[in-house]
C-alpha positions in Angstrom: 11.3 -6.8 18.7 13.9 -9.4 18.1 16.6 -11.7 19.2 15.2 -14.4 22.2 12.1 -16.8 21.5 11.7 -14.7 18.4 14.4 -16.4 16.6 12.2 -19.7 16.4 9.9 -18.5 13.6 7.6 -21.4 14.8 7.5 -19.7 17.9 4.1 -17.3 18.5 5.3 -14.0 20.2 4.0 -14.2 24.1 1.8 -11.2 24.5 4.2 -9.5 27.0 6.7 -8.4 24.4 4.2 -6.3 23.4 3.9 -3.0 24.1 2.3 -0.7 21.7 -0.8 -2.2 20.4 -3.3 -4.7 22.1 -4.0 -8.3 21.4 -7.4 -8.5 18.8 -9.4 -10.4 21.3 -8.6 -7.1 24.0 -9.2 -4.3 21.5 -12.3 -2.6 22.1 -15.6 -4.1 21.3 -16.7 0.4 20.0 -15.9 1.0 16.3 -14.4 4.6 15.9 -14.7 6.4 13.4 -11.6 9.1 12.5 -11.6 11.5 9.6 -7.5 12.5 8.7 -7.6 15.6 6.4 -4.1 15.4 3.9 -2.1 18.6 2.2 0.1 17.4 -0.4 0.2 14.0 1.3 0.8 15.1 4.3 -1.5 14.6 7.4 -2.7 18.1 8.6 -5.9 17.5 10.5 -7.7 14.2 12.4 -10.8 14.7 13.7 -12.6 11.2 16.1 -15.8 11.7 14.9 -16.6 9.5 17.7 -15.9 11.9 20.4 -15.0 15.3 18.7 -11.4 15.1 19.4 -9.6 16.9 17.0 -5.4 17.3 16.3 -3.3 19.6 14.1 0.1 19.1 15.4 1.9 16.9 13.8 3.5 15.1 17.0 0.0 15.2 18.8 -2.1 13.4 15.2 0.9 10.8 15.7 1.2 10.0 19.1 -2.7 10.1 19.1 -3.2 7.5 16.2 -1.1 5.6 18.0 -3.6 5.4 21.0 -6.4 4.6 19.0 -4.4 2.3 17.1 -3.7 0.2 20.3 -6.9 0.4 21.8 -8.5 -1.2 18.7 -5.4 -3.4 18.2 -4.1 -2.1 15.3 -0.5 -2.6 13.9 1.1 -6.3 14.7 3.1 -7.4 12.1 5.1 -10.6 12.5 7.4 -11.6 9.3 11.1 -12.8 8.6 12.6 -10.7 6.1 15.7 -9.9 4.9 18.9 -7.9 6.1 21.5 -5.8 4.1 24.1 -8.5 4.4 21.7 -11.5 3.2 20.9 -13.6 5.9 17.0 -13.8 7.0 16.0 -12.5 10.7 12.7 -12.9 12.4 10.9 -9.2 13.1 8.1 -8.6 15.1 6.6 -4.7 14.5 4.5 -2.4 16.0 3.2 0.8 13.9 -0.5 1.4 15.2 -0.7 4.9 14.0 1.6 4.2 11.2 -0.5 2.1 9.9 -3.9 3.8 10.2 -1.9 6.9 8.3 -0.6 4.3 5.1 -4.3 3.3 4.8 -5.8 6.6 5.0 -3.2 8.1 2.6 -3.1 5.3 0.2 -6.7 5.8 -0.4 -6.6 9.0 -0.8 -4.2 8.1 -3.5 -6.5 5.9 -5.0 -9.1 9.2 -6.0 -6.1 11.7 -6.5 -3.3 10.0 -8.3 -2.9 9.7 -12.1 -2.8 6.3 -13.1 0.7 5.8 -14.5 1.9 8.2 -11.6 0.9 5.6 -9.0 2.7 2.4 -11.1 6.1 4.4 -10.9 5.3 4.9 -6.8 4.8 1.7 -6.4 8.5 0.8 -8.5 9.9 3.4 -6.7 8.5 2.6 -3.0 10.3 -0.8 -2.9 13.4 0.9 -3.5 13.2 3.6 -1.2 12.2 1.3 1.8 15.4 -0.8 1.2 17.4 2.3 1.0 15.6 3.5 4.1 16.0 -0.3 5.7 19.8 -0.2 4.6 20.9 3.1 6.1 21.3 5.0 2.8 18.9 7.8 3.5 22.0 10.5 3.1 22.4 9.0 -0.6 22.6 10.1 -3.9 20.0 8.0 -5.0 18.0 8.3 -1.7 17.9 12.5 -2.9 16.8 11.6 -6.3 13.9 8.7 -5.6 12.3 11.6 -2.3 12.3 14.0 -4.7 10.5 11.7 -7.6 7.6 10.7 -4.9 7.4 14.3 -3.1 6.6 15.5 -6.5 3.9 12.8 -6.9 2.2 14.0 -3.8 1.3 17.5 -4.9 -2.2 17.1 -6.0 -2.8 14.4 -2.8 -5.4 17.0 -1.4 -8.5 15.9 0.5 -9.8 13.6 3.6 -10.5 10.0 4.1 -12.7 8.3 6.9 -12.2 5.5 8.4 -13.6 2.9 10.6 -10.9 1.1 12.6 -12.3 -2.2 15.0 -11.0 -5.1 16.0 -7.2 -4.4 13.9 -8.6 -3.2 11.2 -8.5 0.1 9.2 -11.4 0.4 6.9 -11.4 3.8 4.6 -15.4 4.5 4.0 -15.2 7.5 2.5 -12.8 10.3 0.7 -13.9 13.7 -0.6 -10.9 15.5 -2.9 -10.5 18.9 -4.6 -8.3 17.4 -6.4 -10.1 14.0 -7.2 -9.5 12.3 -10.7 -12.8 10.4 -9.9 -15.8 11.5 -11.9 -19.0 10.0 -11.3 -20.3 10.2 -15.2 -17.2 9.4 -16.5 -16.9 6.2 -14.9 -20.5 5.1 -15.8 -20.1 3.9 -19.6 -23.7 4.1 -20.1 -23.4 7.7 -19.2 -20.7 8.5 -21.7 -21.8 10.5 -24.8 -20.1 9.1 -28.1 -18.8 5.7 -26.6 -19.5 3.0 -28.4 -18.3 -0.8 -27.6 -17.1 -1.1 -30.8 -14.4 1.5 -30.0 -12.9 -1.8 -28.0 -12.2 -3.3 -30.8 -9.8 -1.3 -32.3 -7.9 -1.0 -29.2 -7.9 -4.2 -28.8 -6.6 -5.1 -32.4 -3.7 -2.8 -31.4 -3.0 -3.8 -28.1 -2.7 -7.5 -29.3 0.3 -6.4 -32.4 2.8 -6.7 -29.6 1.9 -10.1 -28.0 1.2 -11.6 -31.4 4.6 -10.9 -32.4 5.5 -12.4 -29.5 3.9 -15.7 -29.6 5.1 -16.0 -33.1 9.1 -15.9 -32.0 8.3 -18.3 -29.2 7.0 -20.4 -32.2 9.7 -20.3 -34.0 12.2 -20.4 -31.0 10.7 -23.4 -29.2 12.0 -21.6 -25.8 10.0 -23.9 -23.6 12.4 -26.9 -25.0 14.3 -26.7 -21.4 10.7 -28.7 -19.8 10.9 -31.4 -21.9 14.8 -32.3 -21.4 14.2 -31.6 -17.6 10.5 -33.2 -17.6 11.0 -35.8 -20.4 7.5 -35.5 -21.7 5.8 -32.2 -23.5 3.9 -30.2 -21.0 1.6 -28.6 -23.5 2.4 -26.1 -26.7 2.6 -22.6 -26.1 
C-alpha cells in the first residue's frame, strides 16, 4: 500500500487499508502451533498441530499460511525505502504467510547450513532482492546469483515448529537429516583431546593480521583528519 496518507511518514496507517493481516490487539488470544516440513528449501508439507490440518500443495500451504498468519496478526511491515531511480517512498506490506515461511526456513538454515555457506547467502540475498525489487529477474546476473543460492539449498532438509501469537513467529523446534548440529560436539567438556590451550595458538595467529594492521595506522597517523576537523585529539589509536 502506497500513495495517499501514506506519503506522511508521520502518519500511522488507519486500520482499513489493511486487508491481509489483523491488527495485534485483534489477533487471536489461542497460540498455534504449525510444523512446515522443507525439501531442498522448499516447503513440502505443513501440518496445525493445533487442529490436524495438514497441506501438500504448494498453492494450498501458501494461501493457508496466509490465514493463520492474519488471524494471529502476522506480517505488517511499515518502512520508507528506497526506489531504483533514488528517491525514498513510504511502503506499507503485508506478507502473513511470507513471513511465517522466512522464519521457519531461516531456522532451518540455522541447523543445516555450513557456516561460510550462509555468510555468502547473506552477501548474496541483498543483491538478489534489489535485482528482484528493480525488475532484473530476466538478467544475467539475476541467472548467476539463483543459481549460487539454489545450490546452497540442497542439504536444507528437515522440519521446524513454530508457535505463532499475537504477530509473532517463534521456531521451537527443528529436527534435520541433514543437520550440522551435534550435541557432543558442541559441549567442549565433552570433546576428547581439546584443550584450552589449543586457543592460544589460534589466537596468536588470528592476531598476525590485525597487528600488522595497527602498526601502519601507527606509522600513517590516518585518524589525523579528526583533529583538523575536531581541533583537539580524540584519543590514539
Amino acid at each position: 500500500h502506497e500513495a495517499g496518507i501514506l506519503e506522511d511518514p508521520e502518519t500511522p496507517p488507519p486500520e482499513y487499508v489493511f486487508s491481509k493481516t489483523k491488527s495485534i490487539k485483534d489477533a487471536k488470544d489461542e497460540e498455534t502451533i504449525l510444523e512446515i516440513h522443507f525439501k531442498d528449501g522448499i516447503p513440502t508439507k505443513l501440518v496445525n498441530k493445533n487442529d490436524g490440518t495438514v497441506k501438500k500443495d504448494p498453492l494450498e500451504l501458501f494461501m493457508y499460511l496466509n490465514e493463520i498468519g492474519k488471524e494471529n496478526g502476522v506480517g505488517r511491515v511499515d518502512m520508507v525505502e528506497n526506489r531504483f531511480i533514488g528517491i525514498k517512498s513510504r511502503g506499507v506490506y503485508e506478507m502473513p504467510g511470507a513471513t511465517i515461511l522466512w522464519t521457519a526456513h531461516r531456522d532451518l538454515e540455522g541447523i543445516a547450513m555450513d557456516k561460510e555457506v550462509m555468510h555468502l547467502r547473506d552477501m548474496l540475498s541483498v543483491k538478489f532482492s534489489e535485482l528482484i525489487y528493480n525488475g532484473f529477474w530476466f538478467s544475467p546476473e539475476m541467472d548467476f546469483i539463483f543459481a549460487a543460492i539454489k545450490k546452497s539449498q540442497e542439504a536444507i532438509d528437515g522440519k521446524v515448529t513454530l508457535s505463532i501469537y499475537k504477530g509473532n513467529v517463534i521456531p521451537i523446534a527443528r529436527e534435520s537429516k541433514t543437520s550440522l548440529y551435534d550435541k557432543e560436539i558442541a559441549s567442549m567438556d565433552s570433546i576428547e583431546n581439546f584443550s584450552p590451550e589449543d586457543s592460544k595458538g589460534f589466537i596468536n595467529i588470528n592476531a598476525i593480521r590485525l597487528k600488522a594492521h595497527a602498526v601502519v595506522l601507527r606509522k600513517n597517523n590516518p585518524y589525523d583528519w579528526r583533529k583538523k576537523l575536531y581541533g583537539k585529539t580524540l584519543g590514539n589509536r
